[in-house]
C-alpha positions as CSV (number, residue, x, y, z in Angstrom):
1,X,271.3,50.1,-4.1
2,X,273.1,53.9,-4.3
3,X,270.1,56.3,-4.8
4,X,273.0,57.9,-7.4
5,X,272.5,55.5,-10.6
6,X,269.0,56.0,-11.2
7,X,269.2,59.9,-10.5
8,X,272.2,60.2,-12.6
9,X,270.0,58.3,-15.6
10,X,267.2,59.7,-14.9
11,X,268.5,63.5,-15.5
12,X,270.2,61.9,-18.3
13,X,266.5,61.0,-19.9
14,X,265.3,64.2,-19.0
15,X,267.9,66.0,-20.6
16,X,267.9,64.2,-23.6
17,X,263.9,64.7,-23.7
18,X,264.3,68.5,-23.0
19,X,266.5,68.8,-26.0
20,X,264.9,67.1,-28.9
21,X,261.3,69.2,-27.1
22,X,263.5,72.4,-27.8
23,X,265.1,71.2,-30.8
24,X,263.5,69.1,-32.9
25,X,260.7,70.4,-35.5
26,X,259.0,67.3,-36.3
27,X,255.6,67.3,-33.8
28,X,255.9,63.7,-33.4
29,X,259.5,63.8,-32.5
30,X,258.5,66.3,-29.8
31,X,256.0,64.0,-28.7
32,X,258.7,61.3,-27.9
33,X,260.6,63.5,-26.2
34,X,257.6,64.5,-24.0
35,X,257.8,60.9,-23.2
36,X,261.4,60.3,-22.0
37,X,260.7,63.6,-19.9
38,X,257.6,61.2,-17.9
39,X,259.7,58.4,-18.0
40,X,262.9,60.2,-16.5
41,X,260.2,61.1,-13.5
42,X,258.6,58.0,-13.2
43,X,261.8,56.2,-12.6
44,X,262.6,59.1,-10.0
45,X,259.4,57.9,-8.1
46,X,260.1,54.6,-7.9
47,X,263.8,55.1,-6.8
48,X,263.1,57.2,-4.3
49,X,259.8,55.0,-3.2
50,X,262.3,52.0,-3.2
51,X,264.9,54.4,-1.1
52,X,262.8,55.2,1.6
53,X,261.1,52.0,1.8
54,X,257.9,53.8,1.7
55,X,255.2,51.6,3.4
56,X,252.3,52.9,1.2
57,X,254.4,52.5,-2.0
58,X,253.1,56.1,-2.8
59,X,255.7,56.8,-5.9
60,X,254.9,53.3,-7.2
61,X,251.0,54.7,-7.2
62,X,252.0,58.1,-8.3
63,X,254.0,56.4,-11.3
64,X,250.9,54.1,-12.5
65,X,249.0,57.3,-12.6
66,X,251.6,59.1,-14.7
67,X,252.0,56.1,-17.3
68,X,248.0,56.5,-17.6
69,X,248.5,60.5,-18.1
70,X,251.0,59.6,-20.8
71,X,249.0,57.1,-22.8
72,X,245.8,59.4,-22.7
73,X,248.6,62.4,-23.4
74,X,249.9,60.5,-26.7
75,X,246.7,58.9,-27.7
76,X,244.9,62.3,-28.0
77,X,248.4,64.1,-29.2
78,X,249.2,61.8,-32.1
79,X,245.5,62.1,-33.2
80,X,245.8,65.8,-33.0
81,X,249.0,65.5,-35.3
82,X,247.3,63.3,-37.7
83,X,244.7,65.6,-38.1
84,X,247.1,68.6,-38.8
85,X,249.2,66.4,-41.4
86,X,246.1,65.5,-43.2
87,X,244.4,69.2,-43.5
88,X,248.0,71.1,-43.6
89,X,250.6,68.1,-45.1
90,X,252.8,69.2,-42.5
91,X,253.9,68.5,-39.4
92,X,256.6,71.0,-38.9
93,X,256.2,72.6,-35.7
94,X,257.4,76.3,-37.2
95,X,255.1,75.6,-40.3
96,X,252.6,74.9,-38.0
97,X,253.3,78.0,-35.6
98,X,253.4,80.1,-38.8
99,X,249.9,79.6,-40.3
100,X,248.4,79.7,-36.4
101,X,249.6,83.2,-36.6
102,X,247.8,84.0,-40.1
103,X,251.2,84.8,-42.1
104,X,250.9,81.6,-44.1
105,X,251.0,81.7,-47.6
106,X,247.0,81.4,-47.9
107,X,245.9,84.3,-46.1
108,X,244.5,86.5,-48.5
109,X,241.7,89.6,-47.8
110,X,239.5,88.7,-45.3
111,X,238.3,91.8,-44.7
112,X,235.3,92.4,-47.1
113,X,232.2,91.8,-45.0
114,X,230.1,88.5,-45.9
115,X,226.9,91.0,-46.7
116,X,228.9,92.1,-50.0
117,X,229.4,88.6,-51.0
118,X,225.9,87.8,-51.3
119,X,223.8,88.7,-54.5
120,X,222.4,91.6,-54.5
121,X,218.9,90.9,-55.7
122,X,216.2,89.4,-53.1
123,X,213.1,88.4,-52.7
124,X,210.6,89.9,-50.4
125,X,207.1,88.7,-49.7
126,X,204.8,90.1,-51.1
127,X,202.3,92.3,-49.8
């Protein structure tokens, strides 16, 4: 087996990953692309592991432990995505960036201090 074909594809999955993480605006697109990024490296490890003829198998291991990384990475970021949709109806990554800065549309006067917004009458014990 030439080392070539599964380099070549692999930069080929990277690629494609890199560009819809720089491109894309949807979180959960960027998320998939994430994905083909750990795949392209994954299927680096076990081509080279396979080209050496690595005794231990060490990019077979190192590959079981990056598909674990990734299902924890995608289980905790589509949760995180969820949550954002629901509280902001969103999931545009500029939206998103946007009201992170406090330039949304909702960002009023925060300045007053939380003393003046409590009545101004109150009870004291008395003596």
């Amino acid at each position: 087996m030439h080392l070539a074909y599964p380099a070549v594809l692999a930069v080929l999955l990277f690629c494609v990953g890199l560009y819809g993480v720089l491109a894309r605006r949807n979180a959960i697109l960027v998320l998939m692309s994430v994905e083909l990024m750990l795949n392209a490296v994954n299927l680096n490890l076990v081509a080279f592991d396979v080209w050496l003829r690595d005794a231990l198998h060490a990019g077979q291991a190192l590959t079981l432990f990056t598909i674990a990384i990734a299902a924890a990475e995608i289980g905790i970021g589509l949760a995180i995505v969820l949550m954002v949709y629901r509280n902001r109806g969103t999931s545009d990554v500029d939206r998103l960036r946007d009201t992170a800065e406090g330039h949304g549309p909702d960002d009023g006067d925060h300045d007053a201090p939380e003393e003046a917004a409590a009545p101004a009458h109150t009870t004291e014990a008395a003596a």
